[in-house]
Each structure stands twice: as structure tokens, then as C-alpha cells.
N, C-alpha and C positions, 0 to 999 in steps of 0.2 A: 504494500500500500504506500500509497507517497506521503511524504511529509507535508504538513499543512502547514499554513502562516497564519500562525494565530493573530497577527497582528494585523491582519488584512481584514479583521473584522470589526466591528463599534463594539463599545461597551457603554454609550451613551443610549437612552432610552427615555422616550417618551415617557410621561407620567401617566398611568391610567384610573381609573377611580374604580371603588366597589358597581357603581352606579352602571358602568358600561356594560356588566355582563347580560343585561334585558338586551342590550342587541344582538346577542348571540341567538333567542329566539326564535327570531326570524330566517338563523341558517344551522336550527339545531341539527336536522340531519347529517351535516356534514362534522358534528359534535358527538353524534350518534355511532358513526362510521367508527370512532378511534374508541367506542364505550362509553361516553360521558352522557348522561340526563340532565340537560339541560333544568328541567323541573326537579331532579333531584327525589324524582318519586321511586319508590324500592330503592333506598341508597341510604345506608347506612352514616354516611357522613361525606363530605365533599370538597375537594381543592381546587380553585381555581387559580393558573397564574398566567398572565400575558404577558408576554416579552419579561421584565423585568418587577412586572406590578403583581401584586395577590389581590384576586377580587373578590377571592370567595374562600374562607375555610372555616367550617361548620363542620358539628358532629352533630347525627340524629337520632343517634341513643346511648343513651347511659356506661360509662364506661369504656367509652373509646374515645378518646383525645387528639382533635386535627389542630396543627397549626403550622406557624414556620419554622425553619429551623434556627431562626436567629431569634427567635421570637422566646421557642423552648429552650435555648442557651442561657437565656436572660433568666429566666423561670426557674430553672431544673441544673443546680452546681453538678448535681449528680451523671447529668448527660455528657461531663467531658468524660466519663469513663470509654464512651459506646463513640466517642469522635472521633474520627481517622483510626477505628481501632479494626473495623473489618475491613479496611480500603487504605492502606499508606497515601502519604501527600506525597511523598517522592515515587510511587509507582513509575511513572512517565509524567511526560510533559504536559498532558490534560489534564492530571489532579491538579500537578503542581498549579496551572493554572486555575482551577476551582478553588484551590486555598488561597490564592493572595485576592482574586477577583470574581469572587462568589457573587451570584444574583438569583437570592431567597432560595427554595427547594422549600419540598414540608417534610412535616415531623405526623409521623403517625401512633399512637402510642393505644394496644388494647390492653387494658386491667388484668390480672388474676382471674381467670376460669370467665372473662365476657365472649359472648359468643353472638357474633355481626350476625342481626336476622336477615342482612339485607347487604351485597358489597359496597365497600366502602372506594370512591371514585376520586379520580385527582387527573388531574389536564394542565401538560404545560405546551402553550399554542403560542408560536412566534409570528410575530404579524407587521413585523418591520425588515425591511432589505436592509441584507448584512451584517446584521446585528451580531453579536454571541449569546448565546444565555446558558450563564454556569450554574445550574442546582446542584445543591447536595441535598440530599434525601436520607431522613433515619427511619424505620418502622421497628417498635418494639414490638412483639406478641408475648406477653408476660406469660407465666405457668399457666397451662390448661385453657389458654384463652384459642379462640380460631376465627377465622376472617378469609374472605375474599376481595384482594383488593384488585382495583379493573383502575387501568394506569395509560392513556392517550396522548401519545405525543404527535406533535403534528403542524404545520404552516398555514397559516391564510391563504386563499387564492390569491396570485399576483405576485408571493415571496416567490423570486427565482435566485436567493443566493444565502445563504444563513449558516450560522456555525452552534450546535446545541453538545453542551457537554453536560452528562449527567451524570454525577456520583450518589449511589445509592449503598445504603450500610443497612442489613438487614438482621434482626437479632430474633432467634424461634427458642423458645425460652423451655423448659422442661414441661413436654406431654402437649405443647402446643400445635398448632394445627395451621398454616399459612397459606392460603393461594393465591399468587400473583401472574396476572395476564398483562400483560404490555403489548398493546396495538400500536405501530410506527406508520403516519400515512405523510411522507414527508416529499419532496419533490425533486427533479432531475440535478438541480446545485444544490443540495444542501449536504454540509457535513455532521455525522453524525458521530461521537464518539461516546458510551455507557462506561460505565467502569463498574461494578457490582462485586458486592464481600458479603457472603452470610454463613452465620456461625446456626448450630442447630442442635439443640443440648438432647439429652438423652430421651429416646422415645418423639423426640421431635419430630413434622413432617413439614417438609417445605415442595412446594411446586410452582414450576415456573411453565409459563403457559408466554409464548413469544410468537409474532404473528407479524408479516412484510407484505405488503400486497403493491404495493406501488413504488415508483423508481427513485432510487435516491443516490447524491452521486456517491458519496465515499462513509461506509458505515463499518466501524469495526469493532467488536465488543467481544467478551469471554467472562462472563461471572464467576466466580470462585464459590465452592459452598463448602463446606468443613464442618462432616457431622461428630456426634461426638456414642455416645453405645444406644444401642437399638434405635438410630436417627433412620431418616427414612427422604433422599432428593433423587427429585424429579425434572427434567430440563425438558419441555417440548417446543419445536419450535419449526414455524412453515411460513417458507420465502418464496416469492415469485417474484422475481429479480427481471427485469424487463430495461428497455432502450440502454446507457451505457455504464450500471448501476452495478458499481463495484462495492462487496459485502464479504468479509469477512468476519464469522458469527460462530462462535462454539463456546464449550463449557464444560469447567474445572470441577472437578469433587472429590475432594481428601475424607477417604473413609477412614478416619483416627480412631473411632469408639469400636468396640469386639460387636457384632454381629449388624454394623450400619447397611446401608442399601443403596446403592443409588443408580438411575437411570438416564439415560440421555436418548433422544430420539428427534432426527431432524426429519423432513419433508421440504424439498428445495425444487421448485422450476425455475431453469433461466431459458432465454428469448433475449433475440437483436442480440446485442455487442455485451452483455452482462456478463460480469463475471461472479460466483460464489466458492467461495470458500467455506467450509462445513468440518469442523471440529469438533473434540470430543474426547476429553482426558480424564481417566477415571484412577485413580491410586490409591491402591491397599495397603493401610499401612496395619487395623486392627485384627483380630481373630475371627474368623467365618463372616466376613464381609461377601458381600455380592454384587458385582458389577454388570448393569447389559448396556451397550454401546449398538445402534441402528441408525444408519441414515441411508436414502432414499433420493434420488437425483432423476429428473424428466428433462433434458435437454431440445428446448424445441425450435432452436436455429443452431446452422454451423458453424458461427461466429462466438455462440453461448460457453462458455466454460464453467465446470463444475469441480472441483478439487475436494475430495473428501480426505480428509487425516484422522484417523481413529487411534487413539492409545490407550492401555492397559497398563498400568502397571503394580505387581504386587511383590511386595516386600513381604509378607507372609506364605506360608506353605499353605495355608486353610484360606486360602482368598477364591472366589469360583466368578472367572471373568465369562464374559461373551460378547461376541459384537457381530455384526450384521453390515453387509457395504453394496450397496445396488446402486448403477448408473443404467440410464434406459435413454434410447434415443427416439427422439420424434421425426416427425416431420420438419425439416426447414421452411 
């Protein structure tokens, strides 16, 4: 992937008000497209943030805490424990960037044994040319609590060039239960860089639910999860990579606890000039851990490229890996 200039992009941003989001009304469907309810009906609680502004963060039951992440700093001494503690600032050059020129991210926080009757939704929509916008993002799931959170990132019509870096710290706390979906409907210039860390205490379940449908130029991510004994990660994720949409997208998981679990599973179409990349690193370090590794490639022009890299690796004799690798050609 190429190197990017981060500095080719604003960090100056309009000021937006709570008040603006009633215009979004008018084009919820395409608010709908990335998961978000506009009306906020079956939704457990809700983020909104434009470019650099927060317009909306509510919770809508008892026991689940939205807000921002600068906002929960100020509040909560106790959150620098959970700060750059799943995600280093020195990773690369993207965090480093979100640590010195951060712009908001939310904080997500479920109680002890609270259980979301309804997902809980967050949308960050950039709606100015060129801009950057750097979140960081925490979600706690305290013991025994569980939730689905539905996460939409995405461009206004008319953005043809933007740069969105997102660092997310995710913490599944003992017996808790997590699902996170993240819809991406972003545009043919926009760069895209995630960076994702989540810890998952014992009997924890974390699932990641990832979804591409539209061309974007340059996206490259790999989330990290690190269960700890009887954790239980899930990576699913389906791309259709189209016109010159270069995507480099997989996922790490350090089975550290004796009998943890974890799966990966991609589904990937590329078309026109796309290229994907499709990753997948599973490492045994505890006793009777189990690894499955599967990805799935439909190639439907000659120009399209697909690259699958699958890895296993176990540092234990009781580790029982397996993986799965199909490419299929279509029609040009």
C-alpha cells in the first residue's frame, strides 16, 4: 500500500451544532444504508458525529453510558487505565497521528450484567472535502453485560477526497457478550485507515461483523483480539471491492487463555482494477485452543486481484488449527 500524506489533508473544520442532525431526515436512507436510525427507534442508545462536531450522544436505557471520549477522560480518572492500552500510540504513523490531533471518537460504557434490549448505534459521517477526522473510540462491556453495537462510517454525496483514521480500544470484560458490525460506504478518494485492540477476559465473546460494499480508494486495517481462558473471537467480514479500490483487510487473534476459540472468515468480490488483500492470523499460545481460518474470493474482471494470506500459528502441542483458501473466477 502507499504511503499517504497526512498532511495533504485539513484539520480545520466547520463548526456544526446538535441542531443540524433534523437535516439528516430528509436523507435518512442513505443513514440507513451504513445502520444508523435516524429516529433512533429500537436503538438502545446513539452517537452522532460530523466531521469534527458531536451532534448526538444519548443513551436509551439504563445502564449503558454514551459519550465522548474527551468528555469520559474528564469524568472517569479511572479510564487512563483502558487509554492506549489495547492500541499503542507508537503503532505506526496513524495512531501517532490520533494522539497528538484527535477529533472526538465516543466512549461506550455497559454496566455489570446490563443487557442492550435494542443495538446500540454510532455514525461518524465526513461531509467536508479533504478534511481528516481522527477518533478514538473506547467501549467497555463490564462482567456479564452484552450488547450489539451497529457502527457506520461513511461520506456525504459530493466528498471526492477525505482522510478518516479510527482508533478503537475494545475491553469484553469477564462472561460478557459483544457484537460489533461496522458498515464502511465510503467513496473512490477517500483514505481509510482503522487500527483496532481488544482484550476478552475469560468466558468472554467478542464478534466482529465487517461489511464493504462500495469503492474506496486506499483502506487498510487488521484488528488484534487477545482472548484470555475459555474467550470465544469471531472476525466476519464481506468486501466487494469495485473501480480502483485498493483494501487491504485481515485479523489478528492471540489465543493466550487454555481452551480460547477463535475464528476468522472473509467473503471478498473484486471487479474493474480492485485490488484485495485478505488476511488472517490466528496464534496458539494456550492449552486446547482452536483455530478455523476460511476465506473465499469471486474475481469478476481480469484486471481484479485477490491475495489471500492465511496463518496459523501454534506454540502449543494441544493447539487444533484449520483453514480453508478458495479463489473462483468469473466472468470479465
Amino acid at each position: 500500500m502507499p504511503k499517504i500524506d497526512l498532511e495533504k489533508y485539513s484539520m480545520k473544520s466547520e463548526e456544526h451544532e446538535p441542531s443540524e442532525l433534523s437535516q439528516f431526515k430528509e436523507n435518512r436512507d442513505d443513514l440507513s444504508a451504513v445502520g444508523y436510525e435516524i429516529d433512533e427507534k429500537e436503538r438502545s442508545g446513539s452517537y452522532f458525529q460530523l466531521d469534527h462536531s458531536v451532534l448526538s450522544s444519548t443513551s436509551g436505557q439504563e445502564g449503558i453510558e454514551i459519550s465522548t471520549t474527551t468528555d469520559a477522560l474528564k469524568k472517569y480518572d479511572w479510564l487512563r487505565d483502558y487509554w492506549w492500552n489495547a492500541v499503542s500510540p507508537d503503532k505506526d504513523r496513524y495512531t501517532k497521528q490520533v494522539d497528538l490531533k484527535q477529533t472526538q471518537g465516543y466512549f461506550i460504557h455497559l454496566l455489570p450484567g446490563v443487557k442492550a434490549e435494542f443495538p446500540v448505534q454510532s455514525c461518524l459521517l465526513i461531509s467536508q472535502e479533504n478534511i481528516a477526522q481522527n477518533v478514538h473510540n473506547i467501549i467497555i462491556a463490564e462482567e456479564g453485560s452484552e450488547a450489539h453495537i451497529i457502527t457506520g462510517c461513511s461520506a456525504s454525496h459530493g466528498v471526492n477526497s477525505a482522510l478518516h483514521l479510527g482508533v478503537s480500544e475494545i475491553y469484553v470484560k469477564k462472561n460478557a457478550k459483544l457484537t460489533s458490525t461496522m458498515i464502511h460506504l465510503w467513496g473512490p478518494e477517500i483514505v481509510v485507515r482503522p487500527r483496532t485492540g481488544i482484550f476478552i477476559e475469560e468466558n468472554g465473546t467478542f464478534t466482529s461483523n465487517y461489511v464493504c460494499m462500495n469503492p474506496v480508494k486506499d483502506l487498510q486495517m487488521s484488528p488484534t483480539a487477545y482472548c484470555d481462558k475459555n474467550a470465544r473471537a469471531t472476525f466476519q467480514t464481506i468486501i466487494y471491492a469495485s473501480k480502483d479500490s485498493k483494501m487491504d483487510s485481515g485479523s489478528n487473534v492471540f489465543l493466550k487463555g487454555d481452551g480460547s476459540r477463535a475464528e476468522i472468515i472473509s467473503r471478498v468480490i473484486a471487479k474493474d482494477n480492485s485490488e484485495v488483500i485478505s488476511r488472517g492470523d490466528i496464534i496458539g499460545k494456550g492449552r486446547n485452543v482452536r483455530g478455523h481460518l476460511e476465506c473465499r474470493g469471486l474475481m469478476l474482471a481480469n484486471h481484479a486481484k485477490i491475495h489471500a494470506i492465511p496463518e496459523l500459528e501454534a506454540e502449543t502441542a494441544e493447539a487444533d488449527y484449520r483453514t480453508k483458501r478458495r479463489r473462483r473466477f468469473g466472468e470479465g
